[in-house]
Biopython code that builds the backbone (N, CA, C, O; Angstrom):
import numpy as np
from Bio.PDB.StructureBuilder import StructureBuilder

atoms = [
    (1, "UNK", "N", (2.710, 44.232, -16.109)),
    (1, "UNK", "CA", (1.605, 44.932, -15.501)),
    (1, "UNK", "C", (2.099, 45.557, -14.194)),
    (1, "UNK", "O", (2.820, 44.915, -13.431)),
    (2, "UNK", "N", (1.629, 47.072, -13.884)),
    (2, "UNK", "CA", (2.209, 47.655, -12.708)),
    (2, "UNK", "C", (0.959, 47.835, -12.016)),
    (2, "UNK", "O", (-0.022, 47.787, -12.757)),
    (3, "UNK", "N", (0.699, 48.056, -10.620)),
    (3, "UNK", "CA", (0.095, 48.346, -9.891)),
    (3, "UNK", "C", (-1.141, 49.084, -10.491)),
    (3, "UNK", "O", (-2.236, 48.535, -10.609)),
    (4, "UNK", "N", (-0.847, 50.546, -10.912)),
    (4, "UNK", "CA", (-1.887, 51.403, -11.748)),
    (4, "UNK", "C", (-2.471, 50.217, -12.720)),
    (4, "UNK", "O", (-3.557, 49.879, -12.248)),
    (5, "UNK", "N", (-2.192, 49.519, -13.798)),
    (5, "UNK", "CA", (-2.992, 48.444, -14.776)),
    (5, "UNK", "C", (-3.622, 47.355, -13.330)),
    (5, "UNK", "O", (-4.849, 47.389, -13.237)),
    (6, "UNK", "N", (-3.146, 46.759, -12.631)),
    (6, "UNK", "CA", (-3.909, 46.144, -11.738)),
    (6, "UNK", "C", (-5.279, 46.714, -11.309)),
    (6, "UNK", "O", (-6.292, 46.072, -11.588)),
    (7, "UNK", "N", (-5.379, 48.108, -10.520)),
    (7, "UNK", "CA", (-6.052, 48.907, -10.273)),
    (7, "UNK", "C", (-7.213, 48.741, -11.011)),
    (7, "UNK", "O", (-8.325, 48.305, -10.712)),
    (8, "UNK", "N", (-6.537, 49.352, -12.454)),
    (8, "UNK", "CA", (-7.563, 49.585, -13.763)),
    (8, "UNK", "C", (-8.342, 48.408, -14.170)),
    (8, "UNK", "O", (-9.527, 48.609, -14.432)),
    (9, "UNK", "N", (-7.899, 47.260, -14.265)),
    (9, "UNK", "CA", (-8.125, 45.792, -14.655)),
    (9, "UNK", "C", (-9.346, 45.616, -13.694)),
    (9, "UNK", "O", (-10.543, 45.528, -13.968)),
    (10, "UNK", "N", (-8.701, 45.588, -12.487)),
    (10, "UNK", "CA", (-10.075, 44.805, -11.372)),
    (10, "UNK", "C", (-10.952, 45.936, -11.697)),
    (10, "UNK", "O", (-11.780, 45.700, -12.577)),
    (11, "UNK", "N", (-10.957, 47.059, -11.209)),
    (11, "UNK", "CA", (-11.656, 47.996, -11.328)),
    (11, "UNK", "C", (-12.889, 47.995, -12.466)),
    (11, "UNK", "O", (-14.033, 48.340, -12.172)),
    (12, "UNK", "N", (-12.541, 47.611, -13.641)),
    (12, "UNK", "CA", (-13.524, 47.461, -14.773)),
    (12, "UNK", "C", (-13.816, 46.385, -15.360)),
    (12, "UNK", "O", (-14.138, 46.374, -16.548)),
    (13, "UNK", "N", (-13.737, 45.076, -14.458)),
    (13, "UNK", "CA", (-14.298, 43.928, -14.258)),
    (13, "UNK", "C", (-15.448, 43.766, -13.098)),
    (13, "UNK", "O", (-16.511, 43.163, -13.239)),
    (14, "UNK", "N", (-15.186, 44.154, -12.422)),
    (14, "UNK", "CA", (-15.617, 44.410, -10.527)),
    (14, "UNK", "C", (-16.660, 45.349, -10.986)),
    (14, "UNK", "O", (-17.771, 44.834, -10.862)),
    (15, "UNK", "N", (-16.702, 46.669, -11.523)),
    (15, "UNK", "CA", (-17.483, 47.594, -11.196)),
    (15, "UNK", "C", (-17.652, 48.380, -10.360)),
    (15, "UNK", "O", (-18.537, 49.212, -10.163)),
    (16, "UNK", "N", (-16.326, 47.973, -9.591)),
    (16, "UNK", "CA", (-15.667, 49.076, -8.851)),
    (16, "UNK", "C", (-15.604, 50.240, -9.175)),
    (16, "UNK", "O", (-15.909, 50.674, -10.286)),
    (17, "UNK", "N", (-15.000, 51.199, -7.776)),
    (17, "UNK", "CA", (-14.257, 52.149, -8.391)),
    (17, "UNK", "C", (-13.021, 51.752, -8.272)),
    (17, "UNK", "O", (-12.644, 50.788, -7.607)),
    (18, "UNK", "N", (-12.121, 52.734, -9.134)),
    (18, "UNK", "CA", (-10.957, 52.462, -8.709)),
    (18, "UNK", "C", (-10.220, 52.869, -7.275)),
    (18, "UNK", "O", (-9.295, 52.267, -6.730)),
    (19, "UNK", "N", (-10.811, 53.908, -6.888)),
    (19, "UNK", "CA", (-10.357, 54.341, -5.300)),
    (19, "UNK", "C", (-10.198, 53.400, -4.725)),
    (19, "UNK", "O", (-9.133, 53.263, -4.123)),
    (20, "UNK", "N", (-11.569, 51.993, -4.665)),
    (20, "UNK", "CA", (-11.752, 51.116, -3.947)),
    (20, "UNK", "C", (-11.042, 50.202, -4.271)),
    (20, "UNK", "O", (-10.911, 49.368, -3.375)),
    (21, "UNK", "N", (-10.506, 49.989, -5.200)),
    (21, "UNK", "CA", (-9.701, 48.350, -5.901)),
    (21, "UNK", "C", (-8.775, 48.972, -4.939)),
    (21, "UNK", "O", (-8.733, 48.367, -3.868)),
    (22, "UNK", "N", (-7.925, 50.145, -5.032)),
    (22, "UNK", "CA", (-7.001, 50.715, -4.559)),
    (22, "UNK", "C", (-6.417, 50.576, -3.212)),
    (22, "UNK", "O", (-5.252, 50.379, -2.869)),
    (23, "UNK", "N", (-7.846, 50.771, -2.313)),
    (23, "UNK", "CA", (-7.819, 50.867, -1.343)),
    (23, "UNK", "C", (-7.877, 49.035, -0.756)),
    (23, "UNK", "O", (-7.429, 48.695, 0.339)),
    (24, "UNK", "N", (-8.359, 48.303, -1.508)),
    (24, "UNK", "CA", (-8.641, 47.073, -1.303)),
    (24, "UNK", "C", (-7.076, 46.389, -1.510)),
    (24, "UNK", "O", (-6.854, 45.428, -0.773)),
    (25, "UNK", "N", (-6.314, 46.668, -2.154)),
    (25, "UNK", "CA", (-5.138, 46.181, -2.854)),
    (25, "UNK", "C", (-3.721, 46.565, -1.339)),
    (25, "UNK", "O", (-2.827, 45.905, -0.810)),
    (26, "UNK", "N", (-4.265, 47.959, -1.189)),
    (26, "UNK", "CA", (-3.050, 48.607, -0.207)),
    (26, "UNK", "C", (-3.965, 47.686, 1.143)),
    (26, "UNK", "O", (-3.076, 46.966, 1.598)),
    (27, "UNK", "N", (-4.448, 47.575, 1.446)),
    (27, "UNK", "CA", (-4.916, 46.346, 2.707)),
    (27, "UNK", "C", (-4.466, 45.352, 2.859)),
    (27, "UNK", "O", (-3.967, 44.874, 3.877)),
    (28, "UNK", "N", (-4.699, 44.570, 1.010)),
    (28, "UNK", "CA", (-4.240, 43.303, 1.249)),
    (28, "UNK", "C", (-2.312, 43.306, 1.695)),
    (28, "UNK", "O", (-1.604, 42.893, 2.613)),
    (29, "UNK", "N", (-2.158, 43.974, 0.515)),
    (29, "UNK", "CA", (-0.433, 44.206, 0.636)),
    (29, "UNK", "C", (0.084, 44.873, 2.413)),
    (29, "UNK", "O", (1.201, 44.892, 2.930)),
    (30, "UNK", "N", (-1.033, 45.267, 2.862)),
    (30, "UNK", "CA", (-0.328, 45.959, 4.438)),
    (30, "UNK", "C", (-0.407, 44.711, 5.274)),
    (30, "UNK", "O", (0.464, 44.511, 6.120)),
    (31, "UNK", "N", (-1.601, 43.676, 5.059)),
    (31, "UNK", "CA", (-1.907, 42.799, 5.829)),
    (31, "UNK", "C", (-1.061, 41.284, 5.627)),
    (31, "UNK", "O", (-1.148, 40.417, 6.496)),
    (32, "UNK", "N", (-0.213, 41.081, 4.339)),
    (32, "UNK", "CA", (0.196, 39.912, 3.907)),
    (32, "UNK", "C", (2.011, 40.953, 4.130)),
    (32, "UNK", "O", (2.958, 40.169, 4.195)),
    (33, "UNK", "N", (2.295, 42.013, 4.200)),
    (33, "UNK", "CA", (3.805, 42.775, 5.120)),
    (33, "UNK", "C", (3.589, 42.123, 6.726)),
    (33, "UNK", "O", (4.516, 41.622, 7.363)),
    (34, "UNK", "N", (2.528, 42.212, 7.102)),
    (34, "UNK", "CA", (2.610, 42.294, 8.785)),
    (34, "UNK", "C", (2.488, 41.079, 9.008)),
    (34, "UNK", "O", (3.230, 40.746, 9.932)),
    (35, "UNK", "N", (1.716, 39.990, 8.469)),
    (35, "UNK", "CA", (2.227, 38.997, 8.004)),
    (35, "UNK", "C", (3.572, 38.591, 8.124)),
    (35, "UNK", "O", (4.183, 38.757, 9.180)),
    (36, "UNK", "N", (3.815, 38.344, 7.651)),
    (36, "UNK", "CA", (5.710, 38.003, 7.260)),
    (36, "UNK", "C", (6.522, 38.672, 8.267)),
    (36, "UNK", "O", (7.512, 38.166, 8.794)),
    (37, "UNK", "N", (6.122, 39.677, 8.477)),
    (37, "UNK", "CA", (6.634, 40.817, 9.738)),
    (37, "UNK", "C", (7.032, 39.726, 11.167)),
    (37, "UNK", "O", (7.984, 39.478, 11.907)),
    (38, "UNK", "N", (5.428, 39.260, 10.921)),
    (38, "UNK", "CA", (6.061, 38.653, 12.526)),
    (38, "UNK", "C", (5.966, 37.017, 12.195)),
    (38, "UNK", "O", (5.136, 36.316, 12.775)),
    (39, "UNK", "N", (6.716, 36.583, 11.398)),
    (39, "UNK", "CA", (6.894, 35.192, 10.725)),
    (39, "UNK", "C", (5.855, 34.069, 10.367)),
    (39, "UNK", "O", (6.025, 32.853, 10.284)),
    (40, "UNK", "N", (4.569, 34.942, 10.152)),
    (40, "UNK", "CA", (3.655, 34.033, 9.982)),
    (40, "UNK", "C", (3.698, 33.555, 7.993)),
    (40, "UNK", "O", (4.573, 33.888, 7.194)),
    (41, "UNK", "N", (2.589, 32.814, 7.743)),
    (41, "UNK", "CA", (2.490, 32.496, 6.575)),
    (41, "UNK", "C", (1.135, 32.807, 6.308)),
    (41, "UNK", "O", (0.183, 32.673, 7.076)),
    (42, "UNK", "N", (1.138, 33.447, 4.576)),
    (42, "UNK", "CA", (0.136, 33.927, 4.114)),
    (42, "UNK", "C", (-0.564, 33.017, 3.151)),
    (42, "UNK", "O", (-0.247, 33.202, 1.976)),
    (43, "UNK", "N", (-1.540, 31.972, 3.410)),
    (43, "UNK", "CA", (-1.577, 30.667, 2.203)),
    (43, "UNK", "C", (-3.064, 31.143, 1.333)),
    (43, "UNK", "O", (-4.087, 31.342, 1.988)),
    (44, "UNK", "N", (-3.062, 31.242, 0.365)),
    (44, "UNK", "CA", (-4.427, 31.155, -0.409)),
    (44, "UNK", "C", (-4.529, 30.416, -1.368)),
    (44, "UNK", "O", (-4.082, 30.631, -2.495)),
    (45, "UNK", "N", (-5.404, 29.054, -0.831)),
    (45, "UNK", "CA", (-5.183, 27.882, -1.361)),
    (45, "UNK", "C", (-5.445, 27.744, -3.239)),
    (45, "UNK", "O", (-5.892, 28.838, -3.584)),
    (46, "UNK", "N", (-5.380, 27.260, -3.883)),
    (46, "UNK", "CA", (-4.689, 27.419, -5.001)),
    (46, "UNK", "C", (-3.929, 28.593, -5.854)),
    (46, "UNK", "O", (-3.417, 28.441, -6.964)),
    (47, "UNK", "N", (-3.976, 29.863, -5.040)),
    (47, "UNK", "CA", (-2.954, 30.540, -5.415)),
    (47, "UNK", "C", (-1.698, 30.748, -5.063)),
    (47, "UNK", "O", (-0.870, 30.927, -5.956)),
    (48, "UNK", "N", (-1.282, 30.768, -3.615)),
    (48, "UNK", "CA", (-0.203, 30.462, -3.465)),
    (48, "UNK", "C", (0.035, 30.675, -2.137)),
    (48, "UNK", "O", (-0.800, 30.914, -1.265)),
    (49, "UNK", "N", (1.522, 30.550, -2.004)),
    (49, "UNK", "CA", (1.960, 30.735, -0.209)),
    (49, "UNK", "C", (2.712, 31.888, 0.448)),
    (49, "UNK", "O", (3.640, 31.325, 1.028)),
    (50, "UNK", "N", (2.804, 33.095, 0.651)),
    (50, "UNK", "CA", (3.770, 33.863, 0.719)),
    (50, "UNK", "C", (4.230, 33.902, 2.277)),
    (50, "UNK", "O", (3.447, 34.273, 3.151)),
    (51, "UNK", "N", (5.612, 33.476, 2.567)),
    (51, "UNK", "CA", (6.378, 33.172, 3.742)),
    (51, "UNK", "C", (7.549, 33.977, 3.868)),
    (51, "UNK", "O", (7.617, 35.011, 3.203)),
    (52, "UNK", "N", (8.627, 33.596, 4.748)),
    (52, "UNK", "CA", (9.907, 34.184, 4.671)),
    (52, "UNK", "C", (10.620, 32.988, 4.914)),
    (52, "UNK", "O", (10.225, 31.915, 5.370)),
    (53, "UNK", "N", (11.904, 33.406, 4.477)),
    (53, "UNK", "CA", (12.991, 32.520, 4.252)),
    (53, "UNK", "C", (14.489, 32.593, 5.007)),
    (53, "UNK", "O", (14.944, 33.732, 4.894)),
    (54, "UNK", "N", (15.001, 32.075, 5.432)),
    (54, "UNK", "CA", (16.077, 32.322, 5.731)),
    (54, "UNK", "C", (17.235, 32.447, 4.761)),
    (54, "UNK", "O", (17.193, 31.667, 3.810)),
    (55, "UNK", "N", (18.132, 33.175, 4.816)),
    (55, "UNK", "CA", (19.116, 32.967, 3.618)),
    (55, "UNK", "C", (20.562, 33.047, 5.064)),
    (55, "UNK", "O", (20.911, 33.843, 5.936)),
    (56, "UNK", "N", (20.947, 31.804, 4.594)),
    (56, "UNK", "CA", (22.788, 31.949, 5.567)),
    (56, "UNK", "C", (23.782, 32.770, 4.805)),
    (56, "UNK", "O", (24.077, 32.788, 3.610)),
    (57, "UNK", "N", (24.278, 33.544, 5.990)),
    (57, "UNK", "CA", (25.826, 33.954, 6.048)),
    (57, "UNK", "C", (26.417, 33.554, 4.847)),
    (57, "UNK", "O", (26.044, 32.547, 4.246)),
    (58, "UNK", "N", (27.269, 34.247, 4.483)),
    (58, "UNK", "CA", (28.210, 33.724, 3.004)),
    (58, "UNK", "C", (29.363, 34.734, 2.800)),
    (58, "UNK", "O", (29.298, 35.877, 3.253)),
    (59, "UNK", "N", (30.212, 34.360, 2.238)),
    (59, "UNK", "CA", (31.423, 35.271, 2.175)),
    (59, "UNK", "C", (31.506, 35.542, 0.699)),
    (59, "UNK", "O", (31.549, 34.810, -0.290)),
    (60, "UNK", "N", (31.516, 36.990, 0.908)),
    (60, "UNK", "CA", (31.496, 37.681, -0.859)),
    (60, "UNK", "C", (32.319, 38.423, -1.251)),
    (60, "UNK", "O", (33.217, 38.851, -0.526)),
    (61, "UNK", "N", (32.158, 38.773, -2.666)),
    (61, "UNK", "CA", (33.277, 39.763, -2.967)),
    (61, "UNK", "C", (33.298, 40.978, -3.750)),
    (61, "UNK", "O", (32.675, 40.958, -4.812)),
    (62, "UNK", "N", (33.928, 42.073, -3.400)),
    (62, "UNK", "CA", (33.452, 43.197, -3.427)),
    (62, "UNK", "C", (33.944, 42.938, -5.247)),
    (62, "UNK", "O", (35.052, 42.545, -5.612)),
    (63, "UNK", "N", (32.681, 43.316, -6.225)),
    (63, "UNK", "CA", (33.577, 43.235, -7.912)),
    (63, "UNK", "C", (34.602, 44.391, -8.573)),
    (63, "UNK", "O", (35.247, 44.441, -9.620)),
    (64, "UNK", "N", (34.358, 45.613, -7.023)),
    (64, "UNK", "CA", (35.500, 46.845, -7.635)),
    (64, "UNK", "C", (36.465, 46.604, -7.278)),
    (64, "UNK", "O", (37.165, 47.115, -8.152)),
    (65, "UNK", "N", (37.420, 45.969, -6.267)),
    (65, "UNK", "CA", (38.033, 45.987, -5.586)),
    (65, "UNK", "C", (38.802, 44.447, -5.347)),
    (65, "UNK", "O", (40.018, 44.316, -5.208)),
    (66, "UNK", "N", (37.751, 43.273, -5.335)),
    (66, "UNK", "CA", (38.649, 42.399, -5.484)),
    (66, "UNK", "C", (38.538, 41.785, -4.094)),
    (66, "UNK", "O", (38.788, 40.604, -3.852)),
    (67, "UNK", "N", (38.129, 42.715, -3.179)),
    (67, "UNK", "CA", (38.288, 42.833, -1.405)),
    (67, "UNK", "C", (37.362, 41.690, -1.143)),
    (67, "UNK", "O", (36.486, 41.589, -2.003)),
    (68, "UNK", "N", (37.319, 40.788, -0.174)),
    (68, "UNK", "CA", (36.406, 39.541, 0.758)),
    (68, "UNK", "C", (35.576, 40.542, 1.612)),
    (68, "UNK", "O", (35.989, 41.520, 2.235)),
    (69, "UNK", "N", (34.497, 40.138, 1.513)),
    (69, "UNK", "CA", (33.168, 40.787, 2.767)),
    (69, "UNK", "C", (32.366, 39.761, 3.311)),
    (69, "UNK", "O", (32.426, 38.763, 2.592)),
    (70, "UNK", "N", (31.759, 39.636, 4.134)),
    (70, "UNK", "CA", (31.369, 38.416, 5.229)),
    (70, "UNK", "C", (29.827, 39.294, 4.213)),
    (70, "UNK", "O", (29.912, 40.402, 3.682)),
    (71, "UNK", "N", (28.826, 38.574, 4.207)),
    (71, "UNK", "CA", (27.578, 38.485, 4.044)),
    (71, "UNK", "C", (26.589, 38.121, 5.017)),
    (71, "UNK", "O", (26.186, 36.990, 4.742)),
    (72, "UNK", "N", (25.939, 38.653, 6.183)),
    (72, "UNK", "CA", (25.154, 38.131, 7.064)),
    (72, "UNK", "C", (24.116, 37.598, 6.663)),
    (72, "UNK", "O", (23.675, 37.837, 5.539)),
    (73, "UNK", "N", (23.401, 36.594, 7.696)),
    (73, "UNK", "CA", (22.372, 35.921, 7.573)),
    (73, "UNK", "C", (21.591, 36.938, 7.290)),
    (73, "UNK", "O", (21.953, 38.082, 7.565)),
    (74, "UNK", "N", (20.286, 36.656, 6.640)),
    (74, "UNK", "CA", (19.111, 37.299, 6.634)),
    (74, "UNK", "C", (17.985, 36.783, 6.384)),
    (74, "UNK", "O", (17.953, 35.624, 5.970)),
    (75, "UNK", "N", (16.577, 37.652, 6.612)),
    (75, "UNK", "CA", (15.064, 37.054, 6.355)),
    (75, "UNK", "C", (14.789, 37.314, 5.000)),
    (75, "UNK", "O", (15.054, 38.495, 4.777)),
    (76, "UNK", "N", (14.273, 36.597, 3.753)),
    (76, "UNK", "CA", (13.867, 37.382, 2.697)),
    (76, "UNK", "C", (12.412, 36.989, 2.220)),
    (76, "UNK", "O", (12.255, 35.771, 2.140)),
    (77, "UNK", "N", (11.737, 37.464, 2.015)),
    (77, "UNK", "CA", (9.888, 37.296, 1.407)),
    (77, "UNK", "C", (10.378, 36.168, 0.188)),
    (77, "UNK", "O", (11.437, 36.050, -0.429)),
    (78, "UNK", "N", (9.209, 35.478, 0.156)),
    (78, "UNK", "CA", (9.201, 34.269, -0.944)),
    (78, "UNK", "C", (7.832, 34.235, -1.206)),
    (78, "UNK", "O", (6.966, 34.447, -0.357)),
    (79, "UNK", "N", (7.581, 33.900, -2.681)),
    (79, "UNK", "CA", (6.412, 33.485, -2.851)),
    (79, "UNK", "C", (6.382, 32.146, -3.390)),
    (79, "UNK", "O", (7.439, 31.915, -3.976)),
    (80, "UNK", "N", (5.506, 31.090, -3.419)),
    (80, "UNK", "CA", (5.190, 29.948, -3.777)),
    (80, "UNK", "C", (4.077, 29.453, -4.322)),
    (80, "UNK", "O", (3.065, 29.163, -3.684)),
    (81, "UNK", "N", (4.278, 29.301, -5.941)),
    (81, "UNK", "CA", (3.171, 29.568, -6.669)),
    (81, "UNK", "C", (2.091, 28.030, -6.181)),
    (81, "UNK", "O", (2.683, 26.994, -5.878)),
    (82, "UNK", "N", (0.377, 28.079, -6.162)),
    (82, "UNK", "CA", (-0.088, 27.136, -5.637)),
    (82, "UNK", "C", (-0.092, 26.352, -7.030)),
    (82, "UNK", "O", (0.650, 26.625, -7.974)),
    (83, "UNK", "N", (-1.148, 25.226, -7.001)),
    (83, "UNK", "CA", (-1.382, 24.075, -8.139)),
    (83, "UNK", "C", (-2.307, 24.822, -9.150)),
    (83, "UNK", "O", (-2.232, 24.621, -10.362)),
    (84, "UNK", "N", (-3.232, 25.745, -8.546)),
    (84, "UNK", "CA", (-4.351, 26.398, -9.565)),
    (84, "UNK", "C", (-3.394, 26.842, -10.622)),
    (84, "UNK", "O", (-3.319, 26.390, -11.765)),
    (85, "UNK", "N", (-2.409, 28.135, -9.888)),
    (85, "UNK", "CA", (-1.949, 28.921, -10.467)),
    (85, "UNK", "C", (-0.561, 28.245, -11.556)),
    (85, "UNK", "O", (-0.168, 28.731, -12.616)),
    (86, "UNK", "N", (-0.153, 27.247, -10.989)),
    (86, "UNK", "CA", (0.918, 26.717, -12.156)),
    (86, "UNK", "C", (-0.073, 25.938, -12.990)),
    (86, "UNK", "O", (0.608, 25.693, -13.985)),
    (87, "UNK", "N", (-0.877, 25.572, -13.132)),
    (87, "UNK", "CA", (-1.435, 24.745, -14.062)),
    (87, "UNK", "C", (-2.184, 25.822, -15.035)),
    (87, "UNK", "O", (-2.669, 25.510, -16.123)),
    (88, "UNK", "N", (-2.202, 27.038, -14.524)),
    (88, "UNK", "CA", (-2.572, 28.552, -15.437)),
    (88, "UNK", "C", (-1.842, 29.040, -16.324)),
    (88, "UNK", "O", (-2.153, 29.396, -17.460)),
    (89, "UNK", "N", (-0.477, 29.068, -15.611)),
    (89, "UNK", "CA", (0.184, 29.642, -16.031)),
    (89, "UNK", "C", (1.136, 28.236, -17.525)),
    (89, "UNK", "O", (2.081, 28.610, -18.221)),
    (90, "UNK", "N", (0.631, 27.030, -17.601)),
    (90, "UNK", "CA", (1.234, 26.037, -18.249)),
    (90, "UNK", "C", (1.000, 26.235, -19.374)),
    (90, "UNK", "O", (1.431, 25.471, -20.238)),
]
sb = StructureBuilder()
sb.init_structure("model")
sb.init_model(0)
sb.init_chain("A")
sb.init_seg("    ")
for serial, (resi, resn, name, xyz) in enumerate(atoms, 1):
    if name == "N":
        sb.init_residue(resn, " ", resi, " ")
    sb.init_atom(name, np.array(xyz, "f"), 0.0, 1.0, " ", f" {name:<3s}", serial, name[0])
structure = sb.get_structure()
């Protein structure tokens, strides 16, 4: 399912329009970015947790070449499915 079927889905359950699922969807997604942006956590209790993660430094290797490259630390988005949602998905 892509974004457009999301849209469509709520949209003709809801009785929405779709402008509005739309517009409701790009909120949540701007508000759960800025979120994470400035290291907070996004929890909605039995659905899930969306945070950031740290990932360490690591030394890699280039697969054309054969060559060693240092890998820096970085932040990466995680999601963490809640109890509702794994017992849904079982």
């Amino acid at each position: 399912m892509n974004k457009t079927d999301l849209v469509n889905n709520i949209a003709t359950k809801s009785g929405l329009t779709k402008k509005d699922v739309e517009a409701v969807l790009n909120g949540f997604f701007g508000e759960v970015t800025d979120a994470l942006v400035k290291g907070d956590k996004v929890q909605l209790i039995g659905f899930g947790t969306f945070e950031t993660r740290k990932r360490a430094g690591r030394t890699g290797r280039n697969p054309q070449t054969g060559k060693t490259i240092e890998i820096p630390e970085s932040t990466i988005p995680a999601f963490k499915a809640g109890n509702k949602l794994k017992e849904a998905v079982k």
